[in-house]
C-alpha positions in Angstrom: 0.0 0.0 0.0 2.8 2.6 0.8 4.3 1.9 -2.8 0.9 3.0 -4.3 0.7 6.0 -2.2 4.6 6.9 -3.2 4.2 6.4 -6.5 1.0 8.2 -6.5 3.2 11.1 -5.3 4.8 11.3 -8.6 1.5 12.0 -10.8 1.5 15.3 -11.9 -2.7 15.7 -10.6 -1.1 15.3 -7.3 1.6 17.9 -6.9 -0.6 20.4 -8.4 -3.1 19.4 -5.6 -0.7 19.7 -2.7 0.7 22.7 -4.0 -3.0 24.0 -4.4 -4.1 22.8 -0.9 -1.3 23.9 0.9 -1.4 27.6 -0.7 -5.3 27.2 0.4 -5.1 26.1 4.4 -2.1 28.4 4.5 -4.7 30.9 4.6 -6.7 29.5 7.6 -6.2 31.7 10.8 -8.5 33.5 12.9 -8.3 36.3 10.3 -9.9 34.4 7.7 -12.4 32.1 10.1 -14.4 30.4 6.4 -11.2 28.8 5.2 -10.3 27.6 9.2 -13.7 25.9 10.0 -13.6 24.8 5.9 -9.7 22.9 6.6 -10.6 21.9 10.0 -13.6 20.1 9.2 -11.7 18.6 6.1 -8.8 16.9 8.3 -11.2 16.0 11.1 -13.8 14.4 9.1 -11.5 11.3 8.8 -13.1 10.6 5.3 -9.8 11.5 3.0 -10.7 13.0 0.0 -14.6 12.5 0.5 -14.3 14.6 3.6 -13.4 17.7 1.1 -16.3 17.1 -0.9 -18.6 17.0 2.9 -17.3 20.1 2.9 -18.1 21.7 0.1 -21.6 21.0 0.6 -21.4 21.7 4.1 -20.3 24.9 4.2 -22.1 25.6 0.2 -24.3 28.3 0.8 -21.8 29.9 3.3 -19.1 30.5 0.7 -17.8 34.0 0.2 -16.4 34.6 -3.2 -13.1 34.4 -2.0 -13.2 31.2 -1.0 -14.4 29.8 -5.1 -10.6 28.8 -5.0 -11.2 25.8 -2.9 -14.3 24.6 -5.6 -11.9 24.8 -7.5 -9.4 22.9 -5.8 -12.3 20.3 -5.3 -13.5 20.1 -8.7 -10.2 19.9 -10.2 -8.1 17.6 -7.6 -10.2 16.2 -5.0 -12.9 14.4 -6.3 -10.8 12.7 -9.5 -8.2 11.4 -6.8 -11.2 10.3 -4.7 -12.1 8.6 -7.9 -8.3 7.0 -8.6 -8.1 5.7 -5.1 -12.0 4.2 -5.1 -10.2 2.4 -8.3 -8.1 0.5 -6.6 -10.5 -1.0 -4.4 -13.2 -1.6 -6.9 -10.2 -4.0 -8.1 -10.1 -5.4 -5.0 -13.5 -6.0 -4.3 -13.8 -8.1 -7.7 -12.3 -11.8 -8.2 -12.7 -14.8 -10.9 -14.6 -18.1 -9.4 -16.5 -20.6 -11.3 -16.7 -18.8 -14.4 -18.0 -15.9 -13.1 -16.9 -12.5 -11.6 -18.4 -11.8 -8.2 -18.4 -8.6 -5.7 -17.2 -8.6 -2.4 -19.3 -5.6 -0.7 -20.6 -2.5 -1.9 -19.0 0.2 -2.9 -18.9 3.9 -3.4 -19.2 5.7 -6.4 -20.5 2.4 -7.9 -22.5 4.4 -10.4 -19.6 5.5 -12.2 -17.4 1.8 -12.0 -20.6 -0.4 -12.7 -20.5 1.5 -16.3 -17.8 -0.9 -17.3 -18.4 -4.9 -18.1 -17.5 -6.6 -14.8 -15.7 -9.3 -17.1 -12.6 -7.3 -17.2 -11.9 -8.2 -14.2 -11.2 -11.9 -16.1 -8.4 -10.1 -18.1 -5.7 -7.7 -16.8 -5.3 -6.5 -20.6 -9.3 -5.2 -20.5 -8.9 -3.9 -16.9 -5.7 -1.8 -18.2 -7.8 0.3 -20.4 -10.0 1.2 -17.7 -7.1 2.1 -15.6 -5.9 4.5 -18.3 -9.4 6.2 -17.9 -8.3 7.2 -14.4 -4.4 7.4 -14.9 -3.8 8.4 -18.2 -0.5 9.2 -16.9 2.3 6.4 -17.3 3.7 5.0 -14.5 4.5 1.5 -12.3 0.8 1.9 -10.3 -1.0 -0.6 -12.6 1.4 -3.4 -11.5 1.2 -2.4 -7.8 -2.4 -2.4 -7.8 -2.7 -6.3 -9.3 -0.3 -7.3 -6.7 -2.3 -5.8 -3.8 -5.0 -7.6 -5.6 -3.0 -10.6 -5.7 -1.9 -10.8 -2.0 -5.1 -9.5 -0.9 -7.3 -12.1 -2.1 -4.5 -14.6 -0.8 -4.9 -13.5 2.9 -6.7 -15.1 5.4 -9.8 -12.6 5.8 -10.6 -12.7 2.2 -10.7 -16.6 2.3 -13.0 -16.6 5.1 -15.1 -14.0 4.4 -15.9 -16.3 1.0 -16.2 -19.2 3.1 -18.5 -17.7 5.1 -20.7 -15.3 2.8 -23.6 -18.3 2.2 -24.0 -18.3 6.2 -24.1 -14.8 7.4 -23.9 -15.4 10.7 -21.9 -13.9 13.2 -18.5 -14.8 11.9 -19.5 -13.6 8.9 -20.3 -10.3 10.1 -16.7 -10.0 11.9 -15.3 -10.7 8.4 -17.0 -8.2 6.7 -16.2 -5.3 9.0 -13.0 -6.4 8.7 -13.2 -6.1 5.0 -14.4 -2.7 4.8 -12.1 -1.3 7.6 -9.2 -3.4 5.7 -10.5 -1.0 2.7 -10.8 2.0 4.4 -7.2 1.6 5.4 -6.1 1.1 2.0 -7.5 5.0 1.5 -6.3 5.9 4.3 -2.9 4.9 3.7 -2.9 6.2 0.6 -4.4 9.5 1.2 -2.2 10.4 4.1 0.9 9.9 2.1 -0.3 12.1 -0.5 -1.2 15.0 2.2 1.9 14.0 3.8 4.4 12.8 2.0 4.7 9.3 3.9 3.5 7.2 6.8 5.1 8.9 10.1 7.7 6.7 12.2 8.1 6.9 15.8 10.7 4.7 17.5 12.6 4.5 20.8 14.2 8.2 19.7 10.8 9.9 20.4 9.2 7.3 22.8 8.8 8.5 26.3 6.9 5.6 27.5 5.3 2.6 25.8 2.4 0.8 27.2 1.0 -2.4 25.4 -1.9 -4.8 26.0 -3.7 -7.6 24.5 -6.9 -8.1 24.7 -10.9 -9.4 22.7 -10.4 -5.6 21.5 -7.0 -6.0 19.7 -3.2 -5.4 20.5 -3.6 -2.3 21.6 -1.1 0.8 22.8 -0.6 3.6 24.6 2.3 5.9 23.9 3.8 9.1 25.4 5.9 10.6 22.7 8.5 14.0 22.0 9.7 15.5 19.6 6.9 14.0 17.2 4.5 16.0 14.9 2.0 13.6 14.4 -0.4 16.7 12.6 -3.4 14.9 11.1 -2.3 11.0 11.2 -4.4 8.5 11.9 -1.9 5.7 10.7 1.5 5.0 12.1 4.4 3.1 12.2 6.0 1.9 15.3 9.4 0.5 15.4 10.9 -0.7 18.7 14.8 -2.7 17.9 13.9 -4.6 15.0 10.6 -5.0 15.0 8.1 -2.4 12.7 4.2 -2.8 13.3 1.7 -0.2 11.7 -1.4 0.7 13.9 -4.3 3.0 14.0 -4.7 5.9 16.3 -7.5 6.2 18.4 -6.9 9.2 20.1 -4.7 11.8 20.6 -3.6 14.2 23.8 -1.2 17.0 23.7 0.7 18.7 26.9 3.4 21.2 27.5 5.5 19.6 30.6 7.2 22.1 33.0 10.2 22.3 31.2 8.0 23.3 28.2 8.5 20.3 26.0 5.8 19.3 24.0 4.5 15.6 25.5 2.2 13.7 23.0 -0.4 11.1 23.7 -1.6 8.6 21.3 -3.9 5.2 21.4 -4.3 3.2 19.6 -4.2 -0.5 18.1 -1.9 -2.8 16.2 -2.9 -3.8 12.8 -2.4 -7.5 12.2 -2.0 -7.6 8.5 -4.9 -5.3 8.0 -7.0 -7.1 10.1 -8.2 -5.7 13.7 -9.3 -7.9 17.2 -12.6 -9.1 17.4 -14.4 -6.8 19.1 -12.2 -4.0 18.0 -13.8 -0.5 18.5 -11.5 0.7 16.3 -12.9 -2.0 13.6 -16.2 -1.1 14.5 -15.2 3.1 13.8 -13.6 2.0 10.6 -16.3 -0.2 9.3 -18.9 2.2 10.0 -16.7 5.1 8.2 -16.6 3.2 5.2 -20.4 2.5 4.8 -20.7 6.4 5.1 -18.2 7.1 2.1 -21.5 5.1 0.1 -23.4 8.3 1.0 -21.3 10.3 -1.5 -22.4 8.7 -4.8 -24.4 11.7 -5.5 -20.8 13.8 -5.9 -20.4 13.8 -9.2 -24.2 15.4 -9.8 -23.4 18.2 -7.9 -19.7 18.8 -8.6 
């Protein structure tokens, strides 16, 4: 997933976006209160590109004419990169069984991706052209996307949530949360590195104190951190010696101790090869995130 998000970084759509969007939130202060609550309710939506679009329509009839730059910015960046990214996991969500090509869950925007025969999804040639419909740009994302494909429908939750999709019981609901928050963290990924430029690392050098715990909920943590601008991550990666694990956070506290160093507070959990605990809240946030991003398909109307 990080190789997609890198090489999404060299697409021309996107550097004109971050260069646009940072140009655009550098103008959020308490001087210019629109574009503040616009950003802030952007970031904190936790929706990625969708969360611009919420936005838009949020704060519609509000918009002074100075702010028609970020419609702009929307029209022109946001909502074809939410479309690029949704690519990837209507690719996903697809696979070849018995002679016929089924669908895992629903998507969004499927209005727009249910336009094209599902039966390219048999042939890697067909699916290629409708990958040049949302990259017409030439680069190595094609092949990274077939093997996330590839390893995805070779792990574990995708194997039992096909074995278990003619019960629907309550296994079968586990696996299917875990599904969509597995998707929604494909976004996510994806999207932060974009906005960011990578995945933040934190290891021993910033760690103040490290506090983990298993549990029906997940491997969870709790860390006290310096020297660490985590800004608007949700994902992270941990590294303690030689060991790296990627989790989700939760939660996030910032202090100022008495000798005015900045202390930072995050929870969160441990993902397991994409896959959360049982009773993970943070599966159940994620899950429930996702099924709000099918809310959106009326974007393209509007936009």
């Amino acid at each position: 997933m990080e190789e997609i998000g890198e090489s999404f970084l060299e697409l021309k759509e996107v550097s004109e976006f971050k260069e646009e969007f940072e140009r655009l939130n550098s103008l959020a202060d308490y001087k210019n209160l629109f574009y503040y609550n616009f950003f802030h309710f952007s970031l904190e939506d936790k929706n990625q590109f969708e969360s611009f679009l919420a936005a838009s329509l949020y704060f519609f009839k509000s918009f002074p004419e100075n702010a028609l730059p970020i419609l702009k910015m929307i029209k022109d960046y946001c909502f074809p990169l939410a479309l690029k990214i949704n690519f990837i996991l209507w690719v996903l969500n697809h696979y070849y069984y018995d002679d016929k090509v089924i669908q895992l869950i629903n998507l969004p925007y499927s209005h727009i991706f249910n336009q094209y025969d599902e039966n390219c999804h048999r042939d890697n040639l067909e699916l290629k052209n409708i990958f040049n419909d949302f990259f017409p740009e030439d680069n190595n994302i094609f092949d990274l996307i077939l093997n996330l494909r590839d390893s995805f429908h070779d792990s574990d939750k995708f194997k039992k949530f096909i074995e278990l999709s003619k019960s629907k019981n309550e296994e079968f609901e586990y696996y299917e949360k875990a599904l969509k928050s597995y998707f929604y963290i494909v976004k996510e990924i994806i999207f932060e590195i974009i906005l960011f430029n990578k995945i933040v690392e934190i290891d021993r050098n910033n760690i103040l104190k490290l506090k983990e715990s298993n549990s029906a909920e997940g491997s969870l943590f709790d860390i006290k951190l310096i020297d660490c601008s985590i800004k608007n991550f949700r994902i992270v990666k941990i590294r303690i010696n030689d060991n790296l694990k990627f989790g989700v956070i939760r939660s996030k506290t910032t202090n100022v101790s008495p000798k005015k160093s900045t202390i930072i507070r995050i929870k969160g959990e441990y993902i397991n090869n994409g896959v959360f605990g049982k009773y993970s809240k943070n599966m159940e946030f994620y899950s429930q995130n996702f099924d709000r991003l099918n809310n959106f398909d009326f974007f393209p109307n509007l936009i």
